[in-house]
Backbone as CSV, one residue per row, in Angstrom:
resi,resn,N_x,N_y,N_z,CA_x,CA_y,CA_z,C_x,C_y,C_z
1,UNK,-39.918,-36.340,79.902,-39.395,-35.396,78.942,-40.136,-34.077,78.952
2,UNK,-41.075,-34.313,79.190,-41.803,-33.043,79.222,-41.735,-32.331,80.622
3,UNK,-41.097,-32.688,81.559,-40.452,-31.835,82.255,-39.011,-31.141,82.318
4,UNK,-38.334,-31.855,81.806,-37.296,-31.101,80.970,-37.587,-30.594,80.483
5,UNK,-38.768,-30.242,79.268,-38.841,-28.890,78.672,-39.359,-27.864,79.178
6,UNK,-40.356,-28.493,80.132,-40.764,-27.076,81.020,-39.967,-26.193,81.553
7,UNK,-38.579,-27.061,81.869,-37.645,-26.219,82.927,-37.260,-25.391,81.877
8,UNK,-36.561,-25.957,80.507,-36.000,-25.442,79.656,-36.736,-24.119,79.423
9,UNK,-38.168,-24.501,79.229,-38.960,-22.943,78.582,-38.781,-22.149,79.484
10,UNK,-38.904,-22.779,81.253,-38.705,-21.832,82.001,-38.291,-21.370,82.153
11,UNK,-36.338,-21.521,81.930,-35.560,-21.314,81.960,-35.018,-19.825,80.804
12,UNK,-36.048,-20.134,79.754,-35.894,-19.161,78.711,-36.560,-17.876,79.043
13,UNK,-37.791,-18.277,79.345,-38.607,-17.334,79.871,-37.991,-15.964,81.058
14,UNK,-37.676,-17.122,81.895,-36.426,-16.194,83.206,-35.394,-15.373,82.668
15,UNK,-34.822,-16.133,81.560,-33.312,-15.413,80.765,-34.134,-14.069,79.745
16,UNK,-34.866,-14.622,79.313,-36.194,-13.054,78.568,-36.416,-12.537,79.530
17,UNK,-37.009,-12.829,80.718,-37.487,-11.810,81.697,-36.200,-10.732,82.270
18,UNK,-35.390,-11.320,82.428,-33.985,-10.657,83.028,-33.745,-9.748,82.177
19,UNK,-33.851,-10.206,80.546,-32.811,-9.311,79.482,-33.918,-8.169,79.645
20,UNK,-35.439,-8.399,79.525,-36.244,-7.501,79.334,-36.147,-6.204,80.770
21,UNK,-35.994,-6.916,82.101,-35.629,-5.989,83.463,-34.261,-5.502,83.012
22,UNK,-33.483,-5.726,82.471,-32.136,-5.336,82.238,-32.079,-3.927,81.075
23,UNK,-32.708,-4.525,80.207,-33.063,-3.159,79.312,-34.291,-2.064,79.986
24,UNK,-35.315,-2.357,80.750,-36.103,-1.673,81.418,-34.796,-0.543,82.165
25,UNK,-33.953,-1.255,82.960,-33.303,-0.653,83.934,-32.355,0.461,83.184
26,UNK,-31.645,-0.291,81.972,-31.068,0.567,81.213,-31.728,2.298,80.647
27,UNK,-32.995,1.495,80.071,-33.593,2.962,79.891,-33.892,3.489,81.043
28,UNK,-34.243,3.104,81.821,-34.438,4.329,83.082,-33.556,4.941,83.354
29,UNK,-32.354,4.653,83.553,-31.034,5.112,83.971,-30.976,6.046,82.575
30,UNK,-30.882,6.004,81.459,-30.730,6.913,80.106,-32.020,7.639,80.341
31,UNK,-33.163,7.661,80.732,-34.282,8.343,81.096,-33.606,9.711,82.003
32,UNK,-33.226,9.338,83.630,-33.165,10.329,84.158,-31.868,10.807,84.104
33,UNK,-30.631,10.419,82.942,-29.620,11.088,82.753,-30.086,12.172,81.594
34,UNK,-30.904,11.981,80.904,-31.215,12.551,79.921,-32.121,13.902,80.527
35,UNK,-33.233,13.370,81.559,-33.783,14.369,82.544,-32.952,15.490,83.326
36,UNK,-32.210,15.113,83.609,-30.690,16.090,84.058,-29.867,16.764,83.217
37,UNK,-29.493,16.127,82.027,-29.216,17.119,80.848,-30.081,17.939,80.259
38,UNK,-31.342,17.931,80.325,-32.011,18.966,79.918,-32.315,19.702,80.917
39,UNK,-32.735,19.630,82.079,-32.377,20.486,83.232,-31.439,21.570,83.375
40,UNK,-30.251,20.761,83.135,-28.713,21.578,83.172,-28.590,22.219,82.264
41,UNK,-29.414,22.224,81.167,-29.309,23.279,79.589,-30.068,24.377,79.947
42,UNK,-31.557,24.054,80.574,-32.229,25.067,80.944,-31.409,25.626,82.005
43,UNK,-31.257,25.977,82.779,-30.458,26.666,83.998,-29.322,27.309,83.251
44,UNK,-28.439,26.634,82.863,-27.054,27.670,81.835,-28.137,28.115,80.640
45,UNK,-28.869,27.969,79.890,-29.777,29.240,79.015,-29.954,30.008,80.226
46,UNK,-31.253,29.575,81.300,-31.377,31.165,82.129,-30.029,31.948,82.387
47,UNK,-29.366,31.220,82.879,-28.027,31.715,83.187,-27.303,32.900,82.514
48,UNK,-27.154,32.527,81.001,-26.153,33.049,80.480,-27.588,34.410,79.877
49,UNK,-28.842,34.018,79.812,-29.783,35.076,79.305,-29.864,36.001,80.394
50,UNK,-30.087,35.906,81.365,-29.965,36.824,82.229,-28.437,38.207,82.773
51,UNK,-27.560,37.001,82.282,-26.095,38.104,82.386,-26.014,38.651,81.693
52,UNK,-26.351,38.363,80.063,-26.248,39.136,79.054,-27.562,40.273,78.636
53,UNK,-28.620,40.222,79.317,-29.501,41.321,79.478,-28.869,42.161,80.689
54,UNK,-28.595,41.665,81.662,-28.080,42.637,83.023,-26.745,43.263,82.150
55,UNK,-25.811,42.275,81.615,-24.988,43.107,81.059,-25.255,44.145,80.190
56,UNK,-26.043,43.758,79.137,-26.426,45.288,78.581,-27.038,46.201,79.142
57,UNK,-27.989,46.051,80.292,-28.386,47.117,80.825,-26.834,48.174,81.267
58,UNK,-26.291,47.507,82.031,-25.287,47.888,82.833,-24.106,48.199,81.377
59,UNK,-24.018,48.066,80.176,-22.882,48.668,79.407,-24.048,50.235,79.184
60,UNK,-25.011,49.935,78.043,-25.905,51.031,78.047,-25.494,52.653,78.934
61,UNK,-26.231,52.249,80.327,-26.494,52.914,81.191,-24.859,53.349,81.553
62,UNK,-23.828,53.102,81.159,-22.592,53.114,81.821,-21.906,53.932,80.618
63,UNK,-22.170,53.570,79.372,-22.089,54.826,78.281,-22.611,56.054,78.221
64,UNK,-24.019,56.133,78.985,-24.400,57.175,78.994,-24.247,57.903,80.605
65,UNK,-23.394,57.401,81.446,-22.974,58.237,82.462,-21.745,58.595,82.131
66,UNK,-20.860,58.058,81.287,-18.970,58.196,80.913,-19.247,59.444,79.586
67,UNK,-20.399,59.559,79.285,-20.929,60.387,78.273,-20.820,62.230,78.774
68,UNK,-22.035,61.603,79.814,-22.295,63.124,80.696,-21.385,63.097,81.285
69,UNK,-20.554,62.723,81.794,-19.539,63.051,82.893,-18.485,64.170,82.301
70,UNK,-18.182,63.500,80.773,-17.010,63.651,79.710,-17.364,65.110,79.721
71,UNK,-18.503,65.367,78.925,-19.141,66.581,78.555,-19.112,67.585,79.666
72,UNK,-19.554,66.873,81.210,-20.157,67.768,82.267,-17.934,68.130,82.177
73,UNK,-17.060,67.483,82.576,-15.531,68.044,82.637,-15.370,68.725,81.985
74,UNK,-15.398,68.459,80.714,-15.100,69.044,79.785,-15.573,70.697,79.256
75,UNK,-16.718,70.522,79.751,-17.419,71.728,79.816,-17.040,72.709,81.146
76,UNK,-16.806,71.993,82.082,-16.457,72.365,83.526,-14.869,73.646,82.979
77,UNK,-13.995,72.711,82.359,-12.644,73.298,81.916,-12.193,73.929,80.809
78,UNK,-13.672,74.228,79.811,-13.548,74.929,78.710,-12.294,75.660,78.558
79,UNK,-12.781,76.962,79.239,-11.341,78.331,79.137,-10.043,77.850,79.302
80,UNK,-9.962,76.789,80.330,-8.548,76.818,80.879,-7.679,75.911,80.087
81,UNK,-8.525,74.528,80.549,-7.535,73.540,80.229,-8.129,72.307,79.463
82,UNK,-9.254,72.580,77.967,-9.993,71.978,77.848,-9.162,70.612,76.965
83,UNK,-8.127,70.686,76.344,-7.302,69.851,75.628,-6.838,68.961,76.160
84,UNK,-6.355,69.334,77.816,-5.561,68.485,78.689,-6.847,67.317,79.299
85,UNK,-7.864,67.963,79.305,-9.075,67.499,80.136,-9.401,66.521,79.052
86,UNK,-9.902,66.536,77.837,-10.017,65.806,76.917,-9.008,64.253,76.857
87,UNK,-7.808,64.886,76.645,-6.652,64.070,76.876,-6.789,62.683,77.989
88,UNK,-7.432,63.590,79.306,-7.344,62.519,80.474,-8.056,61.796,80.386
89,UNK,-9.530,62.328,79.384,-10.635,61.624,79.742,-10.426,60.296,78.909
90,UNK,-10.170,60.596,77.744,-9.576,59.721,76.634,-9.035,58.620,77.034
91,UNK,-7.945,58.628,78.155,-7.010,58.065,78.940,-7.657,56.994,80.057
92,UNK,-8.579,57.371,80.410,-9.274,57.516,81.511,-10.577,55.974,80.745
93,UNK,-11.055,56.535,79.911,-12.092,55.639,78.961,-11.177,54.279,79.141
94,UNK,-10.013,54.595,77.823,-9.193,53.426,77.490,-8.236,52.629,78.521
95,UNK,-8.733,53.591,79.738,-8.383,52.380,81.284,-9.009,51.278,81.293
96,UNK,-10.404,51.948,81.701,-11.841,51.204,82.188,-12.109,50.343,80.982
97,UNK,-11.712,50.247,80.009,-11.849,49.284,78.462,-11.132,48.208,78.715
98,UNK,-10.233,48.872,79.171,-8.970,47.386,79.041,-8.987,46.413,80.458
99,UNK,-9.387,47.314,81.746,-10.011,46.384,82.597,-11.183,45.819,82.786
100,UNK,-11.962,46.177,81.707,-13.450,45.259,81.645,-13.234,44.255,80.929
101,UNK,-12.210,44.304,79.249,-11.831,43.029,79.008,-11.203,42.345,79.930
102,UNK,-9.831,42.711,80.521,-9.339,41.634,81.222,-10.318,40.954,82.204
103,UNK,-11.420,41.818,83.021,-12.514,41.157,83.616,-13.150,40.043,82.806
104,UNK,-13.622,40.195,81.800,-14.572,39.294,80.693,-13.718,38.034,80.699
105,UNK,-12.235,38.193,80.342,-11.173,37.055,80.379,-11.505,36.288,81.286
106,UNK,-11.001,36.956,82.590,-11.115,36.303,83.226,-12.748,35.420,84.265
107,UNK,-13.232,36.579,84.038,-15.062,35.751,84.370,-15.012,34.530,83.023
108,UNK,-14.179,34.397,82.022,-14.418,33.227,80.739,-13.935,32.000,81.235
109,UNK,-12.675,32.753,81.985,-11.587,31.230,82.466,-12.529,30.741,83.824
110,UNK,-13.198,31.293,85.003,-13.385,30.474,86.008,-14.535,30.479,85.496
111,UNK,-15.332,29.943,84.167,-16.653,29.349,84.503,-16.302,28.278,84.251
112,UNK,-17.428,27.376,85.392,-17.544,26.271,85.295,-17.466,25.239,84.016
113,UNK,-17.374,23.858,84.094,-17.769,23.010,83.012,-18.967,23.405,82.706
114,UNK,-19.057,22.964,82.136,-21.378,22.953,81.097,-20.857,21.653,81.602
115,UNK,-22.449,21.561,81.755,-22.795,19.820,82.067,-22.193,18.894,83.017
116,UNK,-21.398,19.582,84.128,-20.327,18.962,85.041,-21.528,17.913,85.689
117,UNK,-22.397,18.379,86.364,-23.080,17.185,86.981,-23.621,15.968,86.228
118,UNK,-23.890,16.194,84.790,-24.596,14.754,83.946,-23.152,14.256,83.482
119,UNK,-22.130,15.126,83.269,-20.720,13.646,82.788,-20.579,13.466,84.086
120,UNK,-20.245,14.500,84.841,-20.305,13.207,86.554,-20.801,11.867,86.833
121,UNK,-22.288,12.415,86.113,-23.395,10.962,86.610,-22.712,10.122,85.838
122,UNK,-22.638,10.335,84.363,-22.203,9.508,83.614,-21.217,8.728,83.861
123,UNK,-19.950,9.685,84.188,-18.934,8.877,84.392,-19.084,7.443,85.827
124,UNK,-19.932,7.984,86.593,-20.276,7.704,87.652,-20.717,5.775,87.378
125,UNK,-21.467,6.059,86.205,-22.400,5.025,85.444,-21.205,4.105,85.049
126,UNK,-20.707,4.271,84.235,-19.641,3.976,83.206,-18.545,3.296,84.416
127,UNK,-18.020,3.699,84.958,-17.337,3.154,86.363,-18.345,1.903,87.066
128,UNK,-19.364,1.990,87.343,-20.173,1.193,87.963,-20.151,-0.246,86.970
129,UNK,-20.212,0.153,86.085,-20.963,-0.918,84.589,-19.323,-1.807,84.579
130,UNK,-18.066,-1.301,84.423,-17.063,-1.500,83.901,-16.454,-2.697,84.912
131,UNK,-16.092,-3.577,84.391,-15.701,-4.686,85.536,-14.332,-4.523,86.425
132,UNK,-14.350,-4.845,87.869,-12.738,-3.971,88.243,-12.122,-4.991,87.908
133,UNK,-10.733,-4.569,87.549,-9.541,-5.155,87.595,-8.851,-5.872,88.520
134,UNK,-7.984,-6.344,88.173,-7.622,-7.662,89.015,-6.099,-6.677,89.678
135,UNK,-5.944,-7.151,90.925,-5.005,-6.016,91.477,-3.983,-7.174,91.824
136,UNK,-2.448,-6.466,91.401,-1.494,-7.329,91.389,-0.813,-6.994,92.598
137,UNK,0.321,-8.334,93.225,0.348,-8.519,94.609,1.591,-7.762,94.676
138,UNK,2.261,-7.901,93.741,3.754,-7.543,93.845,3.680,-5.952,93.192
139,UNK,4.053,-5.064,93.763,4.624,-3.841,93.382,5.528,-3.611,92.433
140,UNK,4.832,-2.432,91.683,5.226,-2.290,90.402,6.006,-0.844,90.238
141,UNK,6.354,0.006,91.315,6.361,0.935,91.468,8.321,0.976,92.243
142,UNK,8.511,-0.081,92.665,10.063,-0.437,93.115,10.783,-0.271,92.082
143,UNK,11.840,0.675,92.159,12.866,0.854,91.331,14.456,0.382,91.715
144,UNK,14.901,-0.172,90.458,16.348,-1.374,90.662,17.203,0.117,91.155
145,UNK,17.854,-0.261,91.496,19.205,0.793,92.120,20.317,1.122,90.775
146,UNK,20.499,2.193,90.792,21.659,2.165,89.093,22.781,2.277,89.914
């Protein structure tokens, strides 16, 4: 009898040891998914901090050349035709406005997912873990004739 229980304890012991490698494995896997999501946060922060300083440099500096330019025409056409010149420039502004939004639009629509590579992994995980299905022999996809 007392080898029957040895096996038994042993037996428990092995089934603890497994659950305990099983949760070990679990957190590791939530370890370096979690290591990759914070990765991927830092990189889109640099990301988006860096466009939006370059961008203001570049609006700034781009007001104050559409500035002098305005003035330098405008001044250029005083006597003659300074109303019409005004007019164009006006025209001219509210071009370059409306194609920097539609730019912004569209630089909004092709950015990437956030986080495409950690739901990847994830999903990746989640697929792995999930038991496959049982695949049926007969086709399901044949349609009766009307």
């Amino acid at each position: 009898m007392t080898d029957s229980s040895n096996g038994t304890s042993s037996q428990g012991r092995g089934l603890g040891a497994s659950l305990q490698g099983l949760m070990a494995t679990l957190l590791a896997i939530l370890h370096t998914r979690l290591e990759l999501l914070a990765t991927e946060i830092e990189e889109e922060k640099r990301r988006v901090l860096a466009t939006v300083a370059w961008g203001a440099v570049a609006v700034l500096v781009g007001c104050f050349t559409l500035a002098f330019a305005a003035v330098f025409i405008t001044v250029l056409f005083w006597d003659s035709h300074r109303l019409w010149v005004l007019g164009m420039m006006t025209l001219a502004f509210g071009a370059i406005s409306a194609w920097a939004m539609h730019r912004v639009k569209t630089l909004m629509r092709e950015s990437g997912e956030m986080l495409s590579a950690t739901l990847a992994e994830l999903d990746a995980d989640r697929r792995a873990l999930m038991p496959t299905p049982a695949v049926d022999a007969a086709p399901s996809s044949a349609k009766e004739p009307s």
